[in-house]
DRENZA-109258 format. One record per residue (C-alpha): z, y, x; residue number from 0; residue in one letter. Coordinates in nm, 3 decimals. Example, Ala and Ser with C-alpha at 12.3 -4.5 7.8 and 13.67 -1.06 7.14 Angstrom:
2
{atom {0.780 -0.450 1.230} 0 'A'}
{atom {0.714 -0.106 1.367} 1 'S'}
This chain:
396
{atom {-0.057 -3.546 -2.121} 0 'X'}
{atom {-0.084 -3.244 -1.993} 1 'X'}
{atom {-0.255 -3.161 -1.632} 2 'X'}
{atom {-0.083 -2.949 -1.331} 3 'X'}
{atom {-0.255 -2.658 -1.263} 4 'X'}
{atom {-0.252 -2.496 -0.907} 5 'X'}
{atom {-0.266 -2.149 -0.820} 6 'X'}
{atom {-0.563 -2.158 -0.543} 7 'X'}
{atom {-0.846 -1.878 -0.580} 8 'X'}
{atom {-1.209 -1.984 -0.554} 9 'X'}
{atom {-1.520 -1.958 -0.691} 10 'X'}
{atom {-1.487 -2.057 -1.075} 11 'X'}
{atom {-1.102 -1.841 -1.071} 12 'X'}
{atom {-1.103 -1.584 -0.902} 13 'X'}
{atom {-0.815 -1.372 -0.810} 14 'X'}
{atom {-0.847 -1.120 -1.123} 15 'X'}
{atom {-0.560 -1.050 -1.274} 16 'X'}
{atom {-0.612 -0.929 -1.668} 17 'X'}
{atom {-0.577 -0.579 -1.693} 18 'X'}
{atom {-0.287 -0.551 -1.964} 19 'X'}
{atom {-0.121 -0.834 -1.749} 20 'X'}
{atom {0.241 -0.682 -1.656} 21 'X'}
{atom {0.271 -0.904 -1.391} 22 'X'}
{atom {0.229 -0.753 -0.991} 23 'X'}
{atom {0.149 -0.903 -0.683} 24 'X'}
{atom {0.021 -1.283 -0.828} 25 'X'}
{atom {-0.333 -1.193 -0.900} 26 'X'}
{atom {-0.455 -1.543 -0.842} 27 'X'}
{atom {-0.182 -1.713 -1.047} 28 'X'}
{atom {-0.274 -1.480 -1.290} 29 'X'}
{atom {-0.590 -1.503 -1.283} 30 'X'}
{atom {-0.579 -1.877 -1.337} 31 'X'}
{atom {-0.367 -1.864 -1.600} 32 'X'}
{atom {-0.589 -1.642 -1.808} 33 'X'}
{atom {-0.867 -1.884 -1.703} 34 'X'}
{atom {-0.586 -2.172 -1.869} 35 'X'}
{atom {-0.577 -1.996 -2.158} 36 'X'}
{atom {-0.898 -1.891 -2.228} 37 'X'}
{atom {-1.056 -2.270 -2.188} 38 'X'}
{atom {-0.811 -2.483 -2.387} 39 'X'}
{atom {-0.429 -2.365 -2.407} 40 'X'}
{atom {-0.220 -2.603 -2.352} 41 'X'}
{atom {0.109 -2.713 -2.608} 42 'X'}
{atom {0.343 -2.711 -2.292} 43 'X'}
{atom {0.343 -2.461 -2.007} 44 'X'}
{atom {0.558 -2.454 -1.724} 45 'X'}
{atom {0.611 -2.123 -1.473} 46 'X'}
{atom {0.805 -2.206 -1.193} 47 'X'}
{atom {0.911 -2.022 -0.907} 48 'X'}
{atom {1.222 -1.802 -0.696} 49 'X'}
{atom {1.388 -1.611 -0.935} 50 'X'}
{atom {1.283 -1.246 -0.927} 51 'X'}
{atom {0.987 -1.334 -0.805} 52 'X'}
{atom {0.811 -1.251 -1.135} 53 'X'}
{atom {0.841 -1.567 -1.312} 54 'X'}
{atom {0.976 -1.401 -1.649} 55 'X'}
{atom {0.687 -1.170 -1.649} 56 'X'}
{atom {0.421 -1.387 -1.629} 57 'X'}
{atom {0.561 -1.638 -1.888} 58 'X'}
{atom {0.588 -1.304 -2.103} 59 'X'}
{atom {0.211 -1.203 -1.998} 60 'X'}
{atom {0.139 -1.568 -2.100} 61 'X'}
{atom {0.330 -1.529 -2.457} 62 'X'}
{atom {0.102 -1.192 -2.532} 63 'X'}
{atom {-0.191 -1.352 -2.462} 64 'X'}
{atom {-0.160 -1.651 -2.688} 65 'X'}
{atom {-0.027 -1.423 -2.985} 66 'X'}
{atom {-0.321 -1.134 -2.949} 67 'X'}
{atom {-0.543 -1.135 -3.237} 68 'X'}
{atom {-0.832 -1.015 -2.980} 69 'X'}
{atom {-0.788 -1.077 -2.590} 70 'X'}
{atom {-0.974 -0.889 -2.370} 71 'X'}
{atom {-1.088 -1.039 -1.997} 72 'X'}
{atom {-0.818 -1.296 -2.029} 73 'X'}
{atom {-0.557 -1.090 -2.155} 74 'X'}
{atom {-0.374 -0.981 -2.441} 75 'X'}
{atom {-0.560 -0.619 -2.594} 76 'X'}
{atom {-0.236 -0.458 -2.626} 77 'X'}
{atom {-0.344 -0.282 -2.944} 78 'X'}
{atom {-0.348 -0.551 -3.214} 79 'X'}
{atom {-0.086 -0.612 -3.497} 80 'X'}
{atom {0.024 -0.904 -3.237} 81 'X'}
{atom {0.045 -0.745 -2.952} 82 'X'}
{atom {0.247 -0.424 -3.106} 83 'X'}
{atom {0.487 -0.641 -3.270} 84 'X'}
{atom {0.566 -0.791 -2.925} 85 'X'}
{atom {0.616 -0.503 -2.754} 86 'X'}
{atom {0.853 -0.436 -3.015} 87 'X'}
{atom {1.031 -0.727 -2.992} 88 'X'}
{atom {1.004 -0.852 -3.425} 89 'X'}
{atom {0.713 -1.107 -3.404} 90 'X'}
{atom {0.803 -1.324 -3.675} 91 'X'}
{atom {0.631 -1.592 -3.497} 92 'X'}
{atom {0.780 -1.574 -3.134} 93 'X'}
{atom {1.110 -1.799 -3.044} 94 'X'}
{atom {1.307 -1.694 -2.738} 95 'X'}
{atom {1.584 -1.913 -2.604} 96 'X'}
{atom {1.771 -1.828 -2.259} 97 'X'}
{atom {2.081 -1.969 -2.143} 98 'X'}
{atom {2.440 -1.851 -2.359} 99 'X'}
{atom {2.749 -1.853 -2.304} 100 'X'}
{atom {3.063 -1.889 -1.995} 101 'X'}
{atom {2.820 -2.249 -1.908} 102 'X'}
{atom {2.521 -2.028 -1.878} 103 'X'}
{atom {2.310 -2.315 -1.997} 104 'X'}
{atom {2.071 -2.407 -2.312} 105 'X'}
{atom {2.266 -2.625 -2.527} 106 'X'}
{atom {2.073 -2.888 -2.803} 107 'X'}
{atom {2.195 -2.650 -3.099} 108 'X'}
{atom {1.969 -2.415 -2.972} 109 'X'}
{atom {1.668 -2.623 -2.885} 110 'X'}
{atom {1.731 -2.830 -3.281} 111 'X'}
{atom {1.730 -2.452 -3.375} 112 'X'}
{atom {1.371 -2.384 -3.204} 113 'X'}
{atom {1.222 -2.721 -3.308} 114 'X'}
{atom {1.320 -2.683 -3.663} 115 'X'}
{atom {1.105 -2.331 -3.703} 116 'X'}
{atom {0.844 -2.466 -3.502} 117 'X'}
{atom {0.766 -2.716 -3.747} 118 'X'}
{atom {0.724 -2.407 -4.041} 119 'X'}
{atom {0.388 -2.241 -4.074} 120 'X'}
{atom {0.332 -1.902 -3.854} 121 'X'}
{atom {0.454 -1.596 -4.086} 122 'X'}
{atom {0.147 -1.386 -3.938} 123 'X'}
{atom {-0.114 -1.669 -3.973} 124 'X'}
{atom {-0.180 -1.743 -3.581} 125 'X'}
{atom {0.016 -1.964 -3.351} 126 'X'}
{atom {0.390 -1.988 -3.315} 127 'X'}
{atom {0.486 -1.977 -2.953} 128 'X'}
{atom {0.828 -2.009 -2.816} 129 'X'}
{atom {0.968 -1.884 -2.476} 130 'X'}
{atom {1.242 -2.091 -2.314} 131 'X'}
{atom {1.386 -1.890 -1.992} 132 'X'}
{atom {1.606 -2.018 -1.763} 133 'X'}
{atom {1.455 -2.358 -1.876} 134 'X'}
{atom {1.608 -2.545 -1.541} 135 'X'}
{atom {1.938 -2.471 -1.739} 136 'X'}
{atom {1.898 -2.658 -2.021} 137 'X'}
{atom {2.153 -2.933 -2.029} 138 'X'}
{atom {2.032 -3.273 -2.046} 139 'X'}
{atom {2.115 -3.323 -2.434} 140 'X'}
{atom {1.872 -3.018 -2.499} 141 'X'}
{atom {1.585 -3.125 -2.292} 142 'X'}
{atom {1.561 -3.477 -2.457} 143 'X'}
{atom {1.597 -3.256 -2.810} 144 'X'}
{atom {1.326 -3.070 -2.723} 145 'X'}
{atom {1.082 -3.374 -2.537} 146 'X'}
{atom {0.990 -3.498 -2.884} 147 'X'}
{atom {0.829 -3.175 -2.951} 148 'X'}
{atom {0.645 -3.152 -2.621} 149 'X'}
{atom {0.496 -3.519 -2.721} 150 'X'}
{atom {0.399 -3.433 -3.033} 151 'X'}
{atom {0.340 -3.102 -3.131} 152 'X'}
{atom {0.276 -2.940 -3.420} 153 'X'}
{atom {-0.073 -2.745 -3.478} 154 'X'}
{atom {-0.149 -2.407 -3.318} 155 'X'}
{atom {0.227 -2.438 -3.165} 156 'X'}
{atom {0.263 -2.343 -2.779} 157 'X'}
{atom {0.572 -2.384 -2.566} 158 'X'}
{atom {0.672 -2.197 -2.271} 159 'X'}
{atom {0.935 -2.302 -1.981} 160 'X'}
{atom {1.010 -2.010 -1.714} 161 'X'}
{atom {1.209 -2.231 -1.430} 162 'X'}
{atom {1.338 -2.153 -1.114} 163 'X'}
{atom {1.347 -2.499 -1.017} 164 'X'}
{atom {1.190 -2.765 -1.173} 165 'X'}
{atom {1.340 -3.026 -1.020} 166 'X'}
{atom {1.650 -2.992 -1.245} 167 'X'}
{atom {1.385 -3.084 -1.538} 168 'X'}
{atom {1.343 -3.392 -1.620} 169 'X'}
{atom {1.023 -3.564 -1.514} 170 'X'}
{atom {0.962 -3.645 -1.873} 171 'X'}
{atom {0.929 -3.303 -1.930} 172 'X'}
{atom {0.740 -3.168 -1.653} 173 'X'}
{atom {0.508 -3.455 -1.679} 174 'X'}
{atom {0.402 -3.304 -2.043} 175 'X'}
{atom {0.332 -2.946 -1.948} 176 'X'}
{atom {0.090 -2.740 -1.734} 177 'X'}
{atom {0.259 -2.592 -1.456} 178 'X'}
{atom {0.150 -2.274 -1.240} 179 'X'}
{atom {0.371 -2.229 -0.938} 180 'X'}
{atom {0.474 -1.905 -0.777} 181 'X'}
{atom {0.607 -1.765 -0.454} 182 'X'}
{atom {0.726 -1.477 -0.320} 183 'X'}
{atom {0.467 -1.179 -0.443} 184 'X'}
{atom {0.215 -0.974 -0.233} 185 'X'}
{atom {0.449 -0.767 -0.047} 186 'X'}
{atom {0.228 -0.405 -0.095} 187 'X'}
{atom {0.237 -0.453 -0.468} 188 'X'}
{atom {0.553 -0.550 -0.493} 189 'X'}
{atom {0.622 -0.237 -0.299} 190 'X'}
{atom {0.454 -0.025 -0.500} 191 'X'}
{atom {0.591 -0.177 -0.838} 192 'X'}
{atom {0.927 -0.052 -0.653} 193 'X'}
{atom {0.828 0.271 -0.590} 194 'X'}
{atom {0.697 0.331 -0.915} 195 'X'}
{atom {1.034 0.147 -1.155} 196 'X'}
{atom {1.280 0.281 -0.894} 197 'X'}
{atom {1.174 0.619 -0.810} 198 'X'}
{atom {1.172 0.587 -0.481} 199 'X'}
{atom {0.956 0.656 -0.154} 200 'X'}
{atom {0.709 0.392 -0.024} 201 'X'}
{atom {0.907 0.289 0.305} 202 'X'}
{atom {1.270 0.289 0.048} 203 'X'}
{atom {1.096 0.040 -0.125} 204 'X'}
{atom {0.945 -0.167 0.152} 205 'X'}
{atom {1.287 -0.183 0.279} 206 'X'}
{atom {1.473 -0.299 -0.030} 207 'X'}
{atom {1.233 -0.495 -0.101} 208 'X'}
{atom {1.317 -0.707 0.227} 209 'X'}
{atom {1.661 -0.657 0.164} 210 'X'}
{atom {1.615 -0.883 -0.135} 211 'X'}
{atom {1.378 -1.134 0.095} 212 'X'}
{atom {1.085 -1.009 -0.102} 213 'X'}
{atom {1.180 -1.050 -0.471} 214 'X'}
{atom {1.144 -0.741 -0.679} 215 'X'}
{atom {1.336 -0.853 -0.997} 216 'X'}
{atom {1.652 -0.763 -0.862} 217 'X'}
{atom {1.622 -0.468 -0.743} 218 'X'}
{atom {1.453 -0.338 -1.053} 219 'X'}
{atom {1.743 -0.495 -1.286} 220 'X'}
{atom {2.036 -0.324 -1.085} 221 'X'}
{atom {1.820 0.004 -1.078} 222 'X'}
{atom {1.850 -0.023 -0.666} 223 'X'}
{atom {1.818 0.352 -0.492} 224 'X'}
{atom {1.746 0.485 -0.174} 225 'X'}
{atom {2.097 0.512 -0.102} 226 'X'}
{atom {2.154 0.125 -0.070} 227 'X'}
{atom {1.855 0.160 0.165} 228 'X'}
{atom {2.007 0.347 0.388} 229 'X'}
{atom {2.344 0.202 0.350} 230 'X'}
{atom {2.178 -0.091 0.444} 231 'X'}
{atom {2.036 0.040 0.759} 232 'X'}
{atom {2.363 0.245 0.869} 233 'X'}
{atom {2.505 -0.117 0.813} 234 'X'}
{atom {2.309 -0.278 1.100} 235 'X'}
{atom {2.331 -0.006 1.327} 236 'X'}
{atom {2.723 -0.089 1.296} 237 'X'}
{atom {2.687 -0.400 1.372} 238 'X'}
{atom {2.455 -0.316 1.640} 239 'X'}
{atom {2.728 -0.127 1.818} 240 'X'}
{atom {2.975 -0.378 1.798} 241 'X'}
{atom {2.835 -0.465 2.083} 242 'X'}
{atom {2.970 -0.215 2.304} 243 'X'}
{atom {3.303 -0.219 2.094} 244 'X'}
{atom {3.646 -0.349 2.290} 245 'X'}
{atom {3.785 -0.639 2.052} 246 'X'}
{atom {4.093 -0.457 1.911} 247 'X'}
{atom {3.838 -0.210 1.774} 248 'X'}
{atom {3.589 -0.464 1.651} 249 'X'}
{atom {3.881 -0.628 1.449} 250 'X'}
{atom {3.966 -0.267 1.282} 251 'X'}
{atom {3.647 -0.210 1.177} 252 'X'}
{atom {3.576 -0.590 1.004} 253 'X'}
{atom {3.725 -0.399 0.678} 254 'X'}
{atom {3.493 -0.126 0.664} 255 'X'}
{atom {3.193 -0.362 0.734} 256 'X'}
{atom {3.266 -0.616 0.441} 257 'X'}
{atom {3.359 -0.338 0.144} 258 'X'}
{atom {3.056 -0.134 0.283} 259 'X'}
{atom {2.806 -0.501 0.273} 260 'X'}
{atom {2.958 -0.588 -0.056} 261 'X'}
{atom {2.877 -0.272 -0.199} 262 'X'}
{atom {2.535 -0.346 -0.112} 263 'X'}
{atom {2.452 -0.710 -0.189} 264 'X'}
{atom {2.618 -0.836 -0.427} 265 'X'}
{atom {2.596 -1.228 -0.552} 266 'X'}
{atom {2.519 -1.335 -0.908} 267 'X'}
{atom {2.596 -1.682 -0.731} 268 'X'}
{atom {2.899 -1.959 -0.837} 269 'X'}
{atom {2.984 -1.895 -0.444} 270 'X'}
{atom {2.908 -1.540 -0.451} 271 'X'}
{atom {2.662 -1.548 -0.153} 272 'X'}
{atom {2.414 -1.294 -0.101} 273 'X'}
{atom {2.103 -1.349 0.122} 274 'X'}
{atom {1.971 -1.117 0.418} 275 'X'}
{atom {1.606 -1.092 0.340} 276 'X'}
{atom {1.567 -1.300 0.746} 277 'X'}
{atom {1.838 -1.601 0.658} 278 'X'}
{atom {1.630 -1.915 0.489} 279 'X'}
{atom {1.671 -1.964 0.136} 280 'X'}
{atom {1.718 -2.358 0.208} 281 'X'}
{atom {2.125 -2.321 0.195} 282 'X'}
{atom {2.089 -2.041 -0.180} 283 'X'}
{atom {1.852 -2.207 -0.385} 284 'X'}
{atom {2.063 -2.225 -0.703} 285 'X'}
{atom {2.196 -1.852 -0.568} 286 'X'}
{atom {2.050 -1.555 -0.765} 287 'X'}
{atom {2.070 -1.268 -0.520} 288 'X'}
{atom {2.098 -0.899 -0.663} 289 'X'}
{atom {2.130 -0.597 -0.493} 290 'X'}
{atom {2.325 -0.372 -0.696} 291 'X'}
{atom {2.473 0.013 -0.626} 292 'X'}
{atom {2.887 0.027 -0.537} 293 'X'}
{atom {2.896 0.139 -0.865} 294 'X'}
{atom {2.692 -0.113 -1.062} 295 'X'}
{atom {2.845 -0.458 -1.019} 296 'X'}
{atom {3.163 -0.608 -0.895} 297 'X'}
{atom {3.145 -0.374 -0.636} 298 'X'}
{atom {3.469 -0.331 -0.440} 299 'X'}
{atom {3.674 -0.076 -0.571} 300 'X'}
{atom {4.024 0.047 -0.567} 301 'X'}
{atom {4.247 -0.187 -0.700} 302 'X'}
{atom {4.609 -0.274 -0.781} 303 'X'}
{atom {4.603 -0.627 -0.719} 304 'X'}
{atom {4.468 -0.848 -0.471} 305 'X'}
{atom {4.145 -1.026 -0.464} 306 'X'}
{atom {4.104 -1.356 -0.631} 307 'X'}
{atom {3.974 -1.590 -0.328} 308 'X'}
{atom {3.614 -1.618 -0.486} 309 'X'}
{atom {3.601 -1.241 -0.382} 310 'X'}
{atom {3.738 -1.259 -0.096} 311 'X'}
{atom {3.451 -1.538 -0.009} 312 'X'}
{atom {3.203 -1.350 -0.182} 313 'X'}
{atom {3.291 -1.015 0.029} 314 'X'}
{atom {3.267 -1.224 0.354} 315 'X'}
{atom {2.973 -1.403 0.271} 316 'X'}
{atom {2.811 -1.058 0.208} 317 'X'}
{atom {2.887 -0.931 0.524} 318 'X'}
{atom {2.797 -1.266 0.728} 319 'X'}
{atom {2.463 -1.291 0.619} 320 'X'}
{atom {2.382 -0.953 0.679} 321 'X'}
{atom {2.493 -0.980 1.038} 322 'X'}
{atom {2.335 -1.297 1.062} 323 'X'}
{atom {2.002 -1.110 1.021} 324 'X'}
{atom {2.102 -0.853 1.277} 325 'X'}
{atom {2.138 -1.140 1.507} 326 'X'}
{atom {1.797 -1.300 1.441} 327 'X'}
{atom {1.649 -1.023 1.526} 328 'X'}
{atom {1.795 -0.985 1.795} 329 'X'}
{atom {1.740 -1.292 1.894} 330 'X'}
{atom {1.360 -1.253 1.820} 331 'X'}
{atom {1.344 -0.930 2.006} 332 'X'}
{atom {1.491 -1.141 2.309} 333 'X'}
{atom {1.248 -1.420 2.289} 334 'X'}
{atom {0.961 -1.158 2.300} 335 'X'}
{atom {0.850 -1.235 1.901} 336 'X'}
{atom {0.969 -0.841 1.807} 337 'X'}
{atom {0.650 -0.884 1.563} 338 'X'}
{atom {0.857 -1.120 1.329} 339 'X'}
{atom {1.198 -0.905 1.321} 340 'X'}
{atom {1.270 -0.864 0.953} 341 'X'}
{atom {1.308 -0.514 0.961} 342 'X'}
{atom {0.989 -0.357 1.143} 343 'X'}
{atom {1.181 -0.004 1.136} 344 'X'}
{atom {1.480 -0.078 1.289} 345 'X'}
{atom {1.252 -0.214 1.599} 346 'X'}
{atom {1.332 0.025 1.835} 347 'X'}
{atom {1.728 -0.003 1.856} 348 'X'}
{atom {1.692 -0.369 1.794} 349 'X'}
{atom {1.414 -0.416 2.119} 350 'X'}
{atom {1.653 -0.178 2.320} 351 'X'}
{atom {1.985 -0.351 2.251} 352 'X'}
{atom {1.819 -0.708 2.270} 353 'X'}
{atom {1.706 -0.589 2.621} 354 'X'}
{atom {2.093 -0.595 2.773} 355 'X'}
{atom {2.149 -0.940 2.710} 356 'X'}
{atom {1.999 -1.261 2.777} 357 'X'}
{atom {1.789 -1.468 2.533} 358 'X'}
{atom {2.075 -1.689 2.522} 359 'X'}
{atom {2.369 -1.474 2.406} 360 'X'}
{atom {2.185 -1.385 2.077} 361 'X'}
{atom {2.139 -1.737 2.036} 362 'X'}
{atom {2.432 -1.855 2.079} 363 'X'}
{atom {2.570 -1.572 1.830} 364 'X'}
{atom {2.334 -1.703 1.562} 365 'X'}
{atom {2.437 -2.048 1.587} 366 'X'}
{atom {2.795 -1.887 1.557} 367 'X'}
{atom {2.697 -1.701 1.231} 368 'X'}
{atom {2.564 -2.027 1.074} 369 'X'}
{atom {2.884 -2.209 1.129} 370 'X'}
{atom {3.050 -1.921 0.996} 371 'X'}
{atom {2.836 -1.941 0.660} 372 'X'}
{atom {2.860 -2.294 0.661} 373 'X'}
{atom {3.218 -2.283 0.701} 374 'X'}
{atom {3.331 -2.027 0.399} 375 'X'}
{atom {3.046 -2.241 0.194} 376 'X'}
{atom {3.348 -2.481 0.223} 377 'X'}
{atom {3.674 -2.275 0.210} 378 'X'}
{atom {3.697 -2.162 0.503} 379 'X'}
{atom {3.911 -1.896 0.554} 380 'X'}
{atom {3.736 -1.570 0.483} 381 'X'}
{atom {3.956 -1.323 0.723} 382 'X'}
{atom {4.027 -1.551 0.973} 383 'X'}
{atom {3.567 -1.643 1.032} 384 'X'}
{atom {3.513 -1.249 1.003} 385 'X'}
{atom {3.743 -1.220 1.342} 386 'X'}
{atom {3.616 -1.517 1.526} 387 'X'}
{atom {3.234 -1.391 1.487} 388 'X'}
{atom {3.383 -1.028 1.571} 389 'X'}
{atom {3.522 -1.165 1.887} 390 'X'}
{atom {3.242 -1.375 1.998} 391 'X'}
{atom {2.977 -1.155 1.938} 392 'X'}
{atom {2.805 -1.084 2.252} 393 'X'}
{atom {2.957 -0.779 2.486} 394 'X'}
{atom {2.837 -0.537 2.704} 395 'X'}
C-alpha cells in the first residue's frame, strides 16, 4: 500500500523546488515531491487540491520527471529525448485521460482504454506513466476499472490522479496512492507568474489575483487583463455609493451592476456562482470560478431573446457575491480589523465610508447578503433578492 505523503518543510526536504519544475508558489510541495521521486516512485500518486491552484502543473512537473532519461536536482533535465517529446505532446509512452463529454466525467471505456496500453511494453524503453485529470470525476464504474491496476501494477508503470477533491474518490483508491496536498499558492509568486503570463503590472496582478481568492489558473486560462481589474474596482466603488443613493435610484442602477459583475466573474459552475476572493469557499467547493473578459465567456451581450433562468441566477449570483465582499469589508473596517479587508487598495474609501455607520449596520447587511446567496442557491427569485439587498443596504 502506498503511504500519504505531507507537504511540511524540514530538515531532510527542504523547500527547493527543482529548477525545470513549472510549478510557482508550492516550493515545499515541490520540493517533497522531487524528494518522492527521487527515493522510490511510487505506482499511484495522488495531487489534490482547489482547482487553479496549480494542481495540473505539478502532476505535469511530476509526469516529466518520471519520463526524463537524466533528472537533474529532482527534476526533469528538459533536454533529453523524454523530456522534448513531452513538451511536444507525442510521447509514445504517456496516457492522458480528463473528463469528456456533456457529463464532464471519466467514463470506464476510457479507463479499460488506459489499462489495456498500460499492460504493453514502453515504446521508448523507460516507464509508461499515465495522467488522469479531473480524477474526482471519474464515475464510479471507472474508478473500480481502474483499482485493479492500482493493486497490481505492471513493471516500471506509474499512475497519476490530479483531484480537486478527493473525497469523491473512493477510499479504495486513495488508500493505494501517495498523496501530496495543496493550498492556495504563495501569494508574491503567484503574483508574479501573473504578471509575467498576463502582461500585466505587479499591483493588476495582485488584484486579480484576489479577485479569483488567490488561484492563478483562472486567470491565466481566460487571458484576464488589467481592464477586468479595474472594472472590478469601479465595481465596488458603485456599490460603495449606493450608500448615499435614494432607493428609486438604487433600483435603476441594479441592471448596470449585474451585466457589469457578470462581465467580470463569470461561473464555470452547474449554479453559475462566482466567488469574491473575501466570501468562504465552504458554500463553492464543486464551483470552478473563472474570471473571464466581457468578451471571452458567456458574457452578457446583446441579445434577442430572454435569459434562460440559469443566467439569470448566474448574473445575480455574480453580482451578490461581489457586494458581499464590499460588505465584509466594510464590516471589517467597522470592527477596527482594516488589516484583513480583502482588498488592501481600496482601504481608504472603504475605512472612510465604514466610518458613517455603526459596526452594526454592515453587519446586519452581510447577514442580508448571505441569505440572499443562500436564497438564489435555491431558486430564489433573482430580480426580486437584487432589490431587497438594494433597499436594505445601509443609508446615509
Amino acid at each position: 500500500m502506498a503511504r500519504a505523503v505531507s507537504t511540511p518543510p524540514d530538515a531532510v526536504h527542504p523547500a527547493r523546488r527543482p529548477a525545470r519544475f513549472n510549478t510557482r508558489g508550492h516550493d515545499q510541495a515541490a520540493a517533497h515531491l522531487a524528494t518522492l521521486l527521487a527515493d522510490s516512485p511510487p505506482h499511484a500518486l495522488l495531487i489534490v487540491g482547489p482547482r487553479g491552484v496549480g494542481v495540473g502543473t505539478l502532476a505535469r512537473d511530476a509526469v516529466a520527471t518520471l519520463m526524463c532519461g537524466a533528472p537533474v536536482e529532482g527534476g526533469p533535465c528538459g533536454e533529453c529525448r523524454s523530456c522534448r517529446l513531452i513538451a511536444s505532446g507525442n510521447h509514445a509512452d504517456l496516457a492522458l485521460i480528463s473528463p469528456t463529454g456533456e457529463s464532464n466525467t471519466i467514463k470506464i471505456d476510457q479507463i479499460r482504454t488506459l489499462v489495456t496500453g498500460l499492460a504493453l511494453y514502453a515504446v521508448e524503453g523507460g516507464r509508461r506513466v499515465a495522467l488522469i485529470e479531473s480524477a474526482d470525476l471519474m464515475n464510479d464504474e471507472a474508478q473500480n476499472a481502474l483499482l485493479k491496476t492500482l493493486e497490481e501494477p505492471p513493471a516500471q508503470t506509474h499512475v497519476i490522479l490530479a483531484a480537486a477533491e478527493d473525497s469523491r474518490l473512493m477510499p479504495t483508491i486513495r488508500s493505494r496512492c501517495a498523496v501530496i496536498r495543496l493550498g492556495v499558492p504563495d501569494a508574491q509568486q503567484a503574483s508574479e507568474l501573473l504578471a509575467d503570463k498576463l502582461g500585466v503590472d505587479a499591483p493588476t496582478a495582485v488584484r486579480l489575483l484576489r479577485m479569483s481568492s488567490g488561484r492563478p489558473g483562472p486567470l491565466i486560462e481566460a487571458g484576464a487583463s488589467s481592464d477586468a481589474a479595474r472594472a472590478h474596482a469601479q465595481i465596488r466603488r458603485q456599490i460603495l455609493d449606493l450608500t448615499t443613493t435614494p432607493p428609486h435610484v438604487r433600483l435603476r442602477q441594479i441592471p448596470t451592476l449585474v451585466a457589469d459583475a457578470q462581465g467580470i466573474l463569470v461561473a464555470e459552475g452547474e449554479e453559475g456562482e462566482v466567488a469574491d476572493a473575501s466570501e468562504s469557499d465552504d458554500d463553492s467547493d464543486d464551483v470552478r470560478d473563472a474570471l473571464v473578459e466581457p468578451a471571452k465567456k458567456r458574457a452578457l451581450t446583446k441579445r434577442s431573446t430572454r435569459p434562460t433562468p440559469a443566467e439569470r441566477r448566474a448574473a445575480a449570483t455574480a453580482l451578490l457575491r461581489l457586494w458581499r465582499g464590499v460588505a465584509r469589508d466594510l464590516a471589517l473596517a467597522s470592527a477596527g480589523a482594516i488589516d484583513q479587508i480583502a482588498f488592501p487598495e481600496d482601504r481608504p474609501e472603504i475605512e472612510a465610508m465604514a466610518q458613517r455607520l455603526p459596526t452594526s449596520s454592515w453587519s446586519v447587511a452581510l447577514r442580508t447578503l448571505d441569505a440572499s446567496l443562500h436564497a438564489i442557491r435555491r431558486n430564489g427569485n433573482p430580480e426580486l433578492l437584487l432589490d431587497s439587498v438594494a433597499l436594505r443596504w445601509p443609508a446615509i
